[in-house]
C-alpha positions as CSV (number, residue, x, y, z in Angstrom):
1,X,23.6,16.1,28.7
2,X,20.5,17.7,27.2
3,X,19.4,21.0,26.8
4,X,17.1,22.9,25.5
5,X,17.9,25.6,23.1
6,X,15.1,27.8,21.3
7,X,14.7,27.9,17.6
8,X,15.5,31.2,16.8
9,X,18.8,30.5,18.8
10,X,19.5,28.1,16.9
11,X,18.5,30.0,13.5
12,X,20.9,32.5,14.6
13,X,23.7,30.5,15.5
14,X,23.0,28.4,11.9
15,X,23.1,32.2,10.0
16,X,26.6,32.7,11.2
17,X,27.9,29.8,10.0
18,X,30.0,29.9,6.8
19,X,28.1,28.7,3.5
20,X,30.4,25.2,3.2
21,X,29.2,24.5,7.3
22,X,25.7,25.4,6.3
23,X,25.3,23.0,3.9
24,X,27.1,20.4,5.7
25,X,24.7,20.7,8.2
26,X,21.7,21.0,6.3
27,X,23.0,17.7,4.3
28,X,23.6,15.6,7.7
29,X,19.7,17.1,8.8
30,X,18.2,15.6,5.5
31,X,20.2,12.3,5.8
32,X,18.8,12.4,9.3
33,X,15.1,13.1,8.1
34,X,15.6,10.1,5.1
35,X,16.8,7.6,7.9
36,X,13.9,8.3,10.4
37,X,11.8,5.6,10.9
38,X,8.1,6.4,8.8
39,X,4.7,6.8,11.0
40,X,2.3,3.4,10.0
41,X,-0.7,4.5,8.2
42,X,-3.8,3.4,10.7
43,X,-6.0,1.2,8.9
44,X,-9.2,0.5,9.7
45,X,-11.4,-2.6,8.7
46,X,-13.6,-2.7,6.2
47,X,-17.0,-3.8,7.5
48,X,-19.9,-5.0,4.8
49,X,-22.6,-3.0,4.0
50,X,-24.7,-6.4,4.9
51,X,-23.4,-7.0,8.0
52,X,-26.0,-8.2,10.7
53,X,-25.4,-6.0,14.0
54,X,-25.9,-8.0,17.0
55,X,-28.5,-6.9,19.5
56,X,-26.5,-6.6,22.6
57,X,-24.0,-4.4,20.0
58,X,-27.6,-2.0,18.7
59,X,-28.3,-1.9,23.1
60,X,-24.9,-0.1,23.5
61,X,-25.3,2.9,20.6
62,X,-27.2,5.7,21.3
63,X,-30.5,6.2,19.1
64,X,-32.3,10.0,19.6
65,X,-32.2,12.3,22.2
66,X,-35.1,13.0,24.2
67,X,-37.6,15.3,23.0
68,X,-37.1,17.8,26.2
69,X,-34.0,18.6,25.7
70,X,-32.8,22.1,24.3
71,X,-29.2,21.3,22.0
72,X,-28.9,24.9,21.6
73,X,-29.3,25.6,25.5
74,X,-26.6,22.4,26.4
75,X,-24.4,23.5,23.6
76,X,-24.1,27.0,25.0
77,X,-23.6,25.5,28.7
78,X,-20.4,23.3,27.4
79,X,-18.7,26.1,25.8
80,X,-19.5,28.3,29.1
81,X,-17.8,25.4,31.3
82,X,-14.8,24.9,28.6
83,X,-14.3,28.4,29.0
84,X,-13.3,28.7,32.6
């Protein structure tokens, strides 16, 4: 069965504990955190500095913005429709 239980209920219920059942408990929660499997560090590939970009690969990226548009203006207008 699973339920869920809110923090400071929990808190609460660990404070009345007796001293001896709180450090049980905190000894089987750091037993639990040293046996719990560690997140990968992403690595990313290290691409040379002399690397020739194909042109098909230099057709996909985007190069400047055109000259008629207003950042400013467009900026304001995507915090306006992220606001609603």
């Amino acid at each position: 069965m699973n339920a869920t239980v809110s923090l400071d209920s929990v808190w609460n219920l660990v404070q009345s504990l007796s001293s001896d059942n709180q450090k049980w408990l905190a000894d089987k929660i750091y037993e639990n955190i040293r046996h719990a499997p560690k997140k990968k560090e992403l690595v990313f590939p290290h691409i040379p500095k002399n690397m020739n970009i194909s042109p098909e690969v230099l057709d996909l990226v985007a190069d400047r913005l055109p000259v008629e548009i207003d950042i400013e203006k467009e900026t304001d207008k995507m915090w306006e429709e992220w606001a609603k």
